[in-house]
C-alpha positions in Angstrom: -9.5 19.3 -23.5 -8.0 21.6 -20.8 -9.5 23.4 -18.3 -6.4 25.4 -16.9 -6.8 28.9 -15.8 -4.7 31.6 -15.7 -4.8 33.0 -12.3 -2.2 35.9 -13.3 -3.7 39.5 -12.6 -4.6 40.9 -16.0 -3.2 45.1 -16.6 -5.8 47.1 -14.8 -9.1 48.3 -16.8 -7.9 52.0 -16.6 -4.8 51.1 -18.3 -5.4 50.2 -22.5 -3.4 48.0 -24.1 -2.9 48.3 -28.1 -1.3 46.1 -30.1 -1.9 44.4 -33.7 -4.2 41.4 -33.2 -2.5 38.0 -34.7 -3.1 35.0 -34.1 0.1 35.0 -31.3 -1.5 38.0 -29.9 -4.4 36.3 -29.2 -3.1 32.8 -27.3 -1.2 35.2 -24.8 -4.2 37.2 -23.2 -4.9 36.2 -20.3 -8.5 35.5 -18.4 -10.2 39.0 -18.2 -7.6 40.5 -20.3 -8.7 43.2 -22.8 -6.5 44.1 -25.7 -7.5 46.4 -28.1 -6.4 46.1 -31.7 -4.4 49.1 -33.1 -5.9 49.0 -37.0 -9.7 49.1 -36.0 -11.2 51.6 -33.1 -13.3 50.1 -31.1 -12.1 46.5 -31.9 -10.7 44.6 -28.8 -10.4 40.8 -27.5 -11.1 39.8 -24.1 -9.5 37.2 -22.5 -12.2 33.8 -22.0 -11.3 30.4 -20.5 -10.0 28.6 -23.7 -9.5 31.9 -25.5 -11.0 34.7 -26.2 -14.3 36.7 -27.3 -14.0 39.5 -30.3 -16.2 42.5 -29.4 -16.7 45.8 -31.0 -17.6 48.8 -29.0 -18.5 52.4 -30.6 -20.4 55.4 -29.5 -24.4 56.2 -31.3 -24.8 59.5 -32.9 -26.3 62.2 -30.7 -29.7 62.0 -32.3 -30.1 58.6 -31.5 -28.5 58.7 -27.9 -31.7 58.5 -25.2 -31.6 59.9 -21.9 -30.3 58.1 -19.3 -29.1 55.1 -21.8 -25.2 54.4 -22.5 -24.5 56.3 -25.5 -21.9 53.4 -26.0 -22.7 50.2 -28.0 -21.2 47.0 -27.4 -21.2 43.9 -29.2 -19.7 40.3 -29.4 -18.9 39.2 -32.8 -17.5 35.7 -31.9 -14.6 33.8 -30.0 -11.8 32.2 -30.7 -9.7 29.9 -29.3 -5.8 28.4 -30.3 -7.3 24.3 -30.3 -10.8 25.1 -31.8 -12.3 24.2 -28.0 -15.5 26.3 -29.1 -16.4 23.9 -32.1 -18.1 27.0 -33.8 -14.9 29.9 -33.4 -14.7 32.9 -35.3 -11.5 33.8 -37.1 -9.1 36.9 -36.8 -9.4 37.7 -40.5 -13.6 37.2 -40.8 -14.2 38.8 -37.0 -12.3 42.0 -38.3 -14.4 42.5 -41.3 -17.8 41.9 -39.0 -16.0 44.4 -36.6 -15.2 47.2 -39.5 -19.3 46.4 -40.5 -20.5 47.0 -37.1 -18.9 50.0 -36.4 -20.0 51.6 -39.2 -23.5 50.7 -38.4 -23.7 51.7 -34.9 -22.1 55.3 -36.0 -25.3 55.6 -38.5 -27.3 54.7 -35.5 -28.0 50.6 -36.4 -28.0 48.0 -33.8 -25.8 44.9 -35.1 -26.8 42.4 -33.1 -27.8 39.7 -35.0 -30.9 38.0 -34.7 -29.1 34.7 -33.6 -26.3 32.8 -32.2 -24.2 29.9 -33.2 -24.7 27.9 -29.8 -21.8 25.5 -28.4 -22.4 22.2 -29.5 -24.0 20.0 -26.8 -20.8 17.7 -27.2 -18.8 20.1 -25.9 -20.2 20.8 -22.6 -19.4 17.7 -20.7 -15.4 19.1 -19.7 -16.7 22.6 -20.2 -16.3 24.4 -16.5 -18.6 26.6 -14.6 -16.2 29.4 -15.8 -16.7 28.9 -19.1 -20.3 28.4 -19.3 -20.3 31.9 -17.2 -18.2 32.9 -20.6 -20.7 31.7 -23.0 -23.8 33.1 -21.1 -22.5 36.7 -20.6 -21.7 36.4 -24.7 -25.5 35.3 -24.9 -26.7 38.3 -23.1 -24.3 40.9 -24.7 -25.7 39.8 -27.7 -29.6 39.7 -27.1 -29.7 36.0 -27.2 -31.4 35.6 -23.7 -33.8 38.4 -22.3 -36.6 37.7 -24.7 -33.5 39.6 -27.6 -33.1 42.7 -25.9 -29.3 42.8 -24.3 -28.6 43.4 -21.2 -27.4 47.1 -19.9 -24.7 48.0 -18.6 -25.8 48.0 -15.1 -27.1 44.2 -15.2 -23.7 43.1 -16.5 -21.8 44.8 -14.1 -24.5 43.1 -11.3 -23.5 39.9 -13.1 -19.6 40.7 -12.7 -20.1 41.5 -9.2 -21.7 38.5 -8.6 -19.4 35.8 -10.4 -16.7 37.9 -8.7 -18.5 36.0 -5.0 -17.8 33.0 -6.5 -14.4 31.4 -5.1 -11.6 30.2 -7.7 -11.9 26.4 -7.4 -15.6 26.4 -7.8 -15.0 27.8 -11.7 -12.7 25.5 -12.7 -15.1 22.8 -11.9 -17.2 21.3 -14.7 -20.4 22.6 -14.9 -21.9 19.1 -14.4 -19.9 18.8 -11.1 -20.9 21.9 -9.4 -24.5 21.6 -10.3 -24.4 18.2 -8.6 -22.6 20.0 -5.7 -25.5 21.2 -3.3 -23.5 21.1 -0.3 -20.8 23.5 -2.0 -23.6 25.7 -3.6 -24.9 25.9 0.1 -21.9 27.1 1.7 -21.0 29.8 -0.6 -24.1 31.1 -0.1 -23.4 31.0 3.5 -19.6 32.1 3.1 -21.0 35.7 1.3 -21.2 38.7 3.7 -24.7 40.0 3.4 -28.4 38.3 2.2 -28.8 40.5 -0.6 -25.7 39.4 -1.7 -25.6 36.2 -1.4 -29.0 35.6 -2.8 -27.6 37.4 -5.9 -24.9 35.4 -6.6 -26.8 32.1 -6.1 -29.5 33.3 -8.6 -26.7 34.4 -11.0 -25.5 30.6 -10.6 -29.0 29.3 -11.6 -29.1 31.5 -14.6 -25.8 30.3 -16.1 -27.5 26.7 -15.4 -30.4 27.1 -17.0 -28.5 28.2 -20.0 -26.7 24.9 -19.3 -29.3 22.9 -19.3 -30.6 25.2 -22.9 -27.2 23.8 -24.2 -27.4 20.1 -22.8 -30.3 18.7 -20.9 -27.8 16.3 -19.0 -26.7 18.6 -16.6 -28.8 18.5 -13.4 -31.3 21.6 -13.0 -29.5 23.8 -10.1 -30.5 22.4 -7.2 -33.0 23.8 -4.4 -31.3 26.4 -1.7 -32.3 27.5 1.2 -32.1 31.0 0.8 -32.1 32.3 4.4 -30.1 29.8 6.3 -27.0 31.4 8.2 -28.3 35.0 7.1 -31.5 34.3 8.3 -30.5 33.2 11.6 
């Protein structure tokens, strides 16, 4: 099972790209990639290590917008990936009809997100990396699956992005099992991170995508203890 990144820059967020969602579409995006499909608004895939996760975004009517909540609504439907690496992916053809559902529902006001989530199959965890189970936990959260079922806002995902962002290139394309063994290397990033507040975010981050490891397969070591002032402290 690979593990390969892309490392390419993806097109900038403020610039969208369109095109007809196929199949060839899809194995060309590339990690962090969003392309949005030209038959249904609101209908994009984003670019995940193995492949990619369909989501549906659309705006609530006004009467059911509150103040000072995102008026947008954004839900993952499923991912996808060219050599079935998920064990439990969604198709082109059945993610499109959930996405041409949702929409509809969130226009009439109506949260989609269902009450549950096809988990990744223990199995597949042990060449999975430490980007992918990032992948896998933001999809959790996006859909209400963690946070006792509410989904995260807007402003804790983009916490979340700003603190995976801290988190150097080599260490994601490590198994998840290898970096949670890693203490040393858990330590010095956490060292490496201009600022405490910082740092201490990011490391937490990292223990929240290992306890949803550890949810998935009890194998993988519990994230282990750091100290959380060392060099900032000194």
């Amino acid at each position: 099972m690979s593990t390969a990144v892309a490392l390419a820059s993806p097109p900038s967020p403020s610039v969208t790209v369109r095109k007809k969602l196929t199949e060839t579409v899809l194995g060309k995006i590339r990690l962090g990639e969003r392309v949005y499909d030209e038959q249904i608004r609101g209908f994009y895939a984003l670019g995940i290590s193995s492949g990619v996760s369909f989501v549906v975004s659309a705006d609530l009517p006004k009467h059911k917008q509150q103040f000072g909540r995102s008026k947008t609504v954004v839900r993952v439907i499923g991912r996808w990936s060219a050599d079935r690496h998920f064990g439990n992916e969604t198709t082109l053809k059945a993610a499109r009809s959930v996405a041409l559902e949702w929409t509809g529902l969130i226009k009439q006001g109506n949260d989609p997100r269902p009450t549950h989530r096809t988990p990744i199959s223990p199995r597949a965890t042990g060449s999975m990396t430490l980007q992918e189970m990032h992948d896998d936990y933001l999809e959790a959260v996006t859909r209400g699956s963690k946070r006792g079922g509410r989904p995260a806002s807007e402003g804790t995902l983009r916490t979340y992005k700003f603190d995976f962002a801290r988190v150097p290139p080599e260490m994601k394309v490590k198994r998840i099992h290898d970096v949670m063994r890693d203490r040393p290397a858990l330590k010095a990033l956490h060292d490496s991170i201009e600022g405490v507040v910082a740092a201490n975010s990011t490391l937490k981050f990292l223990k929240r995508i290992a306890k949803h490891a550890r949810e998935i397969d009890d194998t993988i070591k519990p994230f282990p203890p750091i100290n959380y002032h060392g060099k900032h402290g000194q």
